[in-house]
N, CA, C and O atoms as a GROMACS GRO file, in nm:
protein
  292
    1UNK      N    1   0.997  -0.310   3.305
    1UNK     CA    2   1.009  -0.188   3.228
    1UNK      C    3   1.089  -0.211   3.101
    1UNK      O    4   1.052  -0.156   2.997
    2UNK      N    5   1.181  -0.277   3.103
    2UNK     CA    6   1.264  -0.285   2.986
    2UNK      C    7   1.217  -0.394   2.930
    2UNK      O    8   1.288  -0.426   2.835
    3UNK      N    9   1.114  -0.477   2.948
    3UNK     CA   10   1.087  -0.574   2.849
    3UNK      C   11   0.960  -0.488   2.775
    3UNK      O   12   0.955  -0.494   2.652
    4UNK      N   13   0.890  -0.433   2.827
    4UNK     CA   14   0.798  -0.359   2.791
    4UNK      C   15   0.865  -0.241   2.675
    4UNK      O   16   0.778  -0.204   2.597
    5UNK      N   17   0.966  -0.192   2.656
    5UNK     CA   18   0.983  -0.105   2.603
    5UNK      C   19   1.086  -0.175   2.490
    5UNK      O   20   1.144  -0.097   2.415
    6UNK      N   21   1.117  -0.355   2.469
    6UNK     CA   22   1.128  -0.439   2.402
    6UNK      C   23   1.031  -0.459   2.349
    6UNK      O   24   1.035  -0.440   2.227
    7UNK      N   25   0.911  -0.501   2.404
    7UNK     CA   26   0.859  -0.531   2.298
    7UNK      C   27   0.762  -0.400   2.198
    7UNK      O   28   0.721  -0.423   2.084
    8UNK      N   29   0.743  -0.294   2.257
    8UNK     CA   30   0.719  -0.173   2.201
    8UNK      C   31   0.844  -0.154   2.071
    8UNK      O   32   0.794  -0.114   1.966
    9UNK      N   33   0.962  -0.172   2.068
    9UNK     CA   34   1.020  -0.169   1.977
    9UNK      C   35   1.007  -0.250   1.880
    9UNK      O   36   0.989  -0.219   1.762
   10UNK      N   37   1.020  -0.388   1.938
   10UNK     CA   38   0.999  -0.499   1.795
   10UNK      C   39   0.832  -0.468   1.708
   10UNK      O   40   0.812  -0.450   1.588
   11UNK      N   41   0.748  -0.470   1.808
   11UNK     CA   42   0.625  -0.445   1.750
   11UNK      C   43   0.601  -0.287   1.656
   11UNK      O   44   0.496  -0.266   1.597
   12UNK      N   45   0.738  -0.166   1.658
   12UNK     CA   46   0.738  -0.045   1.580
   12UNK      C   47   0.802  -0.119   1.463
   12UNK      O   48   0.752  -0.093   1.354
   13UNK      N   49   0.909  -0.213   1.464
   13UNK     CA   50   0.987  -0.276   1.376
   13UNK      C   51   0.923  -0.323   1.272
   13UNK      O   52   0.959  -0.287   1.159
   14UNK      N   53   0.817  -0.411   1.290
   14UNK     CA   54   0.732  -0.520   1.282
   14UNK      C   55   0.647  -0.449   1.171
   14UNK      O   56   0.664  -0.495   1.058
   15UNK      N   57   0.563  -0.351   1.184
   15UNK     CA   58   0.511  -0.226   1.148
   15UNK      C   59   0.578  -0.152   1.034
   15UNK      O   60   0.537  -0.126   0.922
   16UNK      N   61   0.680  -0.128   1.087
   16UNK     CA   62   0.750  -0.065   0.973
   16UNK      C   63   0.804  -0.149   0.815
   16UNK      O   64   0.843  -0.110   0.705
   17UNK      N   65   0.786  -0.252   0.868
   17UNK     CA   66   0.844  -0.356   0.785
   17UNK      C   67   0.733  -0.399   0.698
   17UNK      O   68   0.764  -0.410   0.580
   18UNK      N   69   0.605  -0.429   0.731
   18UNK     CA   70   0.475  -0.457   0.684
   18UNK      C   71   0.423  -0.279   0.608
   18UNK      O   72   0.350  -0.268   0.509
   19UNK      N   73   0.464  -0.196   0.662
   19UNK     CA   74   0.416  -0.089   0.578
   19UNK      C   75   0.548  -0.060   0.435
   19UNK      O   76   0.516  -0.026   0.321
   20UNK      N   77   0.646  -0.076   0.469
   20UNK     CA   78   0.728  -0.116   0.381
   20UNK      C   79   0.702  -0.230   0.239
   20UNK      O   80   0.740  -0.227   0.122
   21UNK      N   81   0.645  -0.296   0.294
   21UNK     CA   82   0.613  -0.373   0.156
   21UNK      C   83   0.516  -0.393   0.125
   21UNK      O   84   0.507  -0.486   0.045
   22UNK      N   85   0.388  -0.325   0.163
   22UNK     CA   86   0.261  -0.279   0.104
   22UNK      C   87   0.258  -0.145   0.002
   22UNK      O   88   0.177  -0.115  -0.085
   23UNK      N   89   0.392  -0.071   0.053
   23UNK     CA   90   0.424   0.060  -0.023
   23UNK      C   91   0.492  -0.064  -0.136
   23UNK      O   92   0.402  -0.129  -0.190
   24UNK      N   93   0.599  -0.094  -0.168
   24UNK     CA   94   0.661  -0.164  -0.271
   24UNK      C   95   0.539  -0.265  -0.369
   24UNK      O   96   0.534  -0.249  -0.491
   25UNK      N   97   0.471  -0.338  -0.319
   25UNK     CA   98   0.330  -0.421  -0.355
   25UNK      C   99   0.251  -0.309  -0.480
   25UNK      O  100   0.232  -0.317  -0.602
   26UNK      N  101   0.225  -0.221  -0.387
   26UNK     CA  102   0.160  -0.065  -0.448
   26UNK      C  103   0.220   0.010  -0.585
   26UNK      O  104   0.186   0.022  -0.703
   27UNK      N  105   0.317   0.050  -0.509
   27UNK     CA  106   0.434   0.081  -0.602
   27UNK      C  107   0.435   0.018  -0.789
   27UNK      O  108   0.431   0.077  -0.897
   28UNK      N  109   0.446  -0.171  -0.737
   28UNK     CA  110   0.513  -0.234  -0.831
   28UNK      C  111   0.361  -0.206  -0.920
   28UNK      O  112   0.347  -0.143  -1.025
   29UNK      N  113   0.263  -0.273  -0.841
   29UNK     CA  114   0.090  -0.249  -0.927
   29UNK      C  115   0.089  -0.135  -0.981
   29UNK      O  116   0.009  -0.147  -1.073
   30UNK      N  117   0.149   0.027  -0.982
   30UNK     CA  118   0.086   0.127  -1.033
   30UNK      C  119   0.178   0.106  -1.175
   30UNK      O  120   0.123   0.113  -1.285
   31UNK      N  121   0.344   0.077  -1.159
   31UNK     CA  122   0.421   0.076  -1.241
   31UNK      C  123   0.363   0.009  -1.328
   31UNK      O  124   0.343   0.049  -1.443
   32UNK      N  125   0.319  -0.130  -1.272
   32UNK     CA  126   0.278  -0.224  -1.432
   32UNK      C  127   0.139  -0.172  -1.483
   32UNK      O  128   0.104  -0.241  -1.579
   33UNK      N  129   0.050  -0.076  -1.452
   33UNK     CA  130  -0.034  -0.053  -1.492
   33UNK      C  131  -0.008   0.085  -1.583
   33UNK      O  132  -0.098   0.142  -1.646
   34UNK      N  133   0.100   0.120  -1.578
   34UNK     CA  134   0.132   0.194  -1.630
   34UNK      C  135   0.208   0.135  -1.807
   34UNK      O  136   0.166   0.162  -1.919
   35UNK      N  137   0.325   0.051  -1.765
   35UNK     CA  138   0.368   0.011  -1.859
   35UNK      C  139   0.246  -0.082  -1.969
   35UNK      O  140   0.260  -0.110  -2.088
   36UNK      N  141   0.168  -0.101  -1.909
   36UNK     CA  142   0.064  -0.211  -1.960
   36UNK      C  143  -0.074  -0.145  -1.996
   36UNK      O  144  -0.182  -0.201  -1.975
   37UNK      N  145  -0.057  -0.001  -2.062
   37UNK     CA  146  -0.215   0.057  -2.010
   37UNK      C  147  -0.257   0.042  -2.168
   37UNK      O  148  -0.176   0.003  -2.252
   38UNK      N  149  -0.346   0.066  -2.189
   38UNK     CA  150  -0.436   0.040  -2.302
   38UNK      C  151  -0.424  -0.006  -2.418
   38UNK      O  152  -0.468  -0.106  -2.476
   39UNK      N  153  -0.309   0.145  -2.464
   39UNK     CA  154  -0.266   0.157  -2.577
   39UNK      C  155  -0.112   0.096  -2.646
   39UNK      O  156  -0.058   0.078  -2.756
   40UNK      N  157  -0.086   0.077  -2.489
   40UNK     CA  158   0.125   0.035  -2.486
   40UNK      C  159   0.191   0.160  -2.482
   40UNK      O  160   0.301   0.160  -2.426
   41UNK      N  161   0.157   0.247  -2.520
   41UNK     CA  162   0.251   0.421  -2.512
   41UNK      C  163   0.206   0.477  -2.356
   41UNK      O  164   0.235   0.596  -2.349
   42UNK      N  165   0.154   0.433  -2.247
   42UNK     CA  166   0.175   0.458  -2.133
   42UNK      C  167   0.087   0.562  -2.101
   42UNK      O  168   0.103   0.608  -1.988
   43UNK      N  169  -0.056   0.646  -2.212
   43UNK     CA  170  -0.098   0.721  -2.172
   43UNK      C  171  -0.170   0.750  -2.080
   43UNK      O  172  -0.232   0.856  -2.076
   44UNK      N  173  -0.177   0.631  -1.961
   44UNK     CA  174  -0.252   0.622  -1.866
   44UNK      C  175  -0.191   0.702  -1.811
   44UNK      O  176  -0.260   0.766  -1.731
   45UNK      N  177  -0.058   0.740  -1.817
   45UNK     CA  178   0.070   0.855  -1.737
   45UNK      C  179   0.046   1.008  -1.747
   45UNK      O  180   0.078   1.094  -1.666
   46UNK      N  181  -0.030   1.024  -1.890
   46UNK     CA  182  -0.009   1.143  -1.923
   46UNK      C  183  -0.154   1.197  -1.914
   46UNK      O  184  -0.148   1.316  -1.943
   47UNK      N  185  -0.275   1.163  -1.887
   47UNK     CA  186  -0.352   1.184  -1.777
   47UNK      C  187  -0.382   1.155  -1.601
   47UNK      O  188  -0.313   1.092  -1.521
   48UNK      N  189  -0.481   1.212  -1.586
   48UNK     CA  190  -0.512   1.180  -1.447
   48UNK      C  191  -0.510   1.031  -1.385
   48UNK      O  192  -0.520   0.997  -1.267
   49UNK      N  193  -0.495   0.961  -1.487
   49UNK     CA  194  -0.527   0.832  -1.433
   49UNK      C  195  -0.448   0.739  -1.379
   49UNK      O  196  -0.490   0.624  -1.371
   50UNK      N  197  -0.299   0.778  -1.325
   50UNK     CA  198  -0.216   0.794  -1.225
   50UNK      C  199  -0.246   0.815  -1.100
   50UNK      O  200  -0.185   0.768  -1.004
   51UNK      N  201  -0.355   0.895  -1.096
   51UNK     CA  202  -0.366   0.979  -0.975
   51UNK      C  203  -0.497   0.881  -0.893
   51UNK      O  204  -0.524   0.855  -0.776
   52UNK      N  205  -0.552   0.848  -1.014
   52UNK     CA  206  -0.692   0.756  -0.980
   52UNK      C  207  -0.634   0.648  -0.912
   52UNK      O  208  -0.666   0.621  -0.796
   53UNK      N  209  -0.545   0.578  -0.982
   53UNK     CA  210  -0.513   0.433  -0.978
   53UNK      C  211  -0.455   0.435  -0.801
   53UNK      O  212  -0.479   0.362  -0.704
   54UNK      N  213  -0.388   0.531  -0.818
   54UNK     CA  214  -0.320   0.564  -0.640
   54UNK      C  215  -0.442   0.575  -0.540
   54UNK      O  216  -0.464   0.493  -0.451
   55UNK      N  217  -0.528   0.696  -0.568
   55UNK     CA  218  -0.656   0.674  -0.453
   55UNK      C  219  -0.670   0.564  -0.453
   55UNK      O  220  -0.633   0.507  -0.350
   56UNK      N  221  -0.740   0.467  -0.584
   56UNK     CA  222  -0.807   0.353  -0.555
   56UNK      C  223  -0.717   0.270  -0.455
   56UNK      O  224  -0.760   0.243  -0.344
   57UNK      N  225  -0.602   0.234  -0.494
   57UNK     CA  226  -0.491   0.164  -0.412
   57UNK      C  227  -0.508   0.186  -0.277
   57UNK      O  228  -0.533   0.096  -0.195
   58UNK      N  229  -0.489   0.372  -0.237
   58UNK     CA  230  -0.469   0.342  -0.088
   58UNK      C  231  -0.564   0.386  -0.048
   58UNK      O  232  -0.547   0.428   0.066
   59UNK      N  233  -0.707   0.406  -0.104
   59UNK     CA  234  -0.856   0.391  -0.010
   59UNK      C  235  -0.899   0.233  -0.012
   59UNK      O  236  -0.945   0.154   0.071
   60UNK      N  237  -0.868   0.227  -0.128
   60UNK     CA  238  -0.891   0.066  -0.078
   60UNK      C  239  -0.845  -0.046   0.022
   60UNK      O  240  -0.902  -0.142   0.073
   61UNK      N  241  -0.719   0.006   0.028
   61UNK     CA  242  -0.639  -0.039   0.113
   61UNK      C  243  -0.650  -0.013   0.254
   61UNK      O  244  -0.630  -0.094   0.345
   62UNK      N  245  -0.683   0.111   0.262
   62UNK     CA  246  -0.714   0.156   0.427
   62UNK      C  247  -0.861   0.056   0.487
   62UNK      O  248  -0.878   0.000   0.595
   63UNK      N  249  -0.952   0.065   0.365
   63UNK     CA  250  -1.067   0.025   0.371
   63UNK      C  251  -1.052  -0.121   0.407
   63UNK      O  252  -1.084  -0.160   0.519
   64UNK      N  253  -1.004  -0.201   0.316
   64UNK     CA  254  -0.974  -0.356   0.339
   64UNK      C  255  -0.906  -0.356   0.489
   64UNK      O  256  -0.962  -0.431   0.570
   65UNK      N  257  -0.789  -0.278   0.539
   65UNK     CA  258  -0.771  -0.327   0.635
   65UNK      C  259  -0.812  -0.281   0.782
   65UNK      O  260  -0.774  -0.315   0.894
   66UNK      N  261  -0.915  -0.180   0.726
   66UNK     CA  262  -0.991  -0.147   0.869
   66UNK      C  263  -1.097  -0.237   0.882
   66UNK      O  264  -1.125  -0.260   0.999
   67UNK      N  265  -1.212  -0.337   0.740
   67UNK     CA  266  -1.286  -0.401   0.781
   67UNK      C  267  -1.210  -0.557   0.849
   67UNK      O  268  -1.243  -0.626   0.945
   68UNK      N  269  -1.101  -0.571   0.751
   68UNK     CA  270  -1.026  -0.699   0.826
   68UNK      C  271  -0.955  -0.730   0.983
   68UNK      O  272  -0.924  -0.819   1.063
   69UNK      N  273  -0.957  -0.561   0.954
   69UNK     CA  274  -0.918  -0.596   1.161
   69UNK      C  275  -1.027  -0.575   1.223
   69UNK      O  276  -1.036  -0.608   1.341
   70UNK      N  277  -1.123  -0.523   1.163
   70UNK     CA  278  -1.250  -0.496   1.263
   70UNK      C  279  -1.333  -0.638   1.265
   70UNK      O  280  -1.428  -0.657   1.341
   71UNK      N  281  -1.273  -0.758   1.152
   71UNK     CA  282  -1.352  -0.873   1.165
   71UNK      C  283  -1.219  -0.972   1.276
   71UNK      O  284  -1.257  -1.060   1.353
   72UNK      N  285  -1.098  -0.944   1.263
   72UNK     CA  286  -1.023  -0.982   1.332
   72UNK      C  287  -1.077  -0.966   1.497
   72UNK      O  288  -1.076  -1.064   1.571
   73UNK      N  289  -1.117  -0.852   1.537
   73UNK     CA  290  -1.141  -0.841   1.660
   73UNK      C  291  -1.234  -0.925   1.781
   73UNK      O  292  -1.235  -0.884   1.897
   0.00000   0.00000   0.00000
């Protein structure tokens, strides 16, 4: 019982830690696409295209890693 509820913890740990730096990964990509967008004045900010760049990120992301574990399996 208590190893079982060991390793249920390390493996929440584990998890948390890997979603942790896929958010930061994400994060750092929207920032530089921001500082770096077309024109150099950042107007990728001052439209929607903030908002785009994020869907794309985390549908893509869900997407990549539902086909990669579904080829993992």
């Amino acid at each position: 019982m208590v190893e079982r509820s060991v390793l249920d913890l390390s493996i929440l740990a584990e998890g948390e830690s890997l979603l942790n730096d896929a958010v930061a990964i994400a994060a750092f990509g929207l920032f530089l696409g921001i500082l770096v967008s077309q024109d150099g004045s950042g107007a990728e900010a001052a439209g929607g295209g903030v908002i785009l760049v994020f869907l794309r990120e985390f549908v893509g992301g869900l997407l990549a890693g539902y086909l990669l574990a579904r080829a993992a399996m």
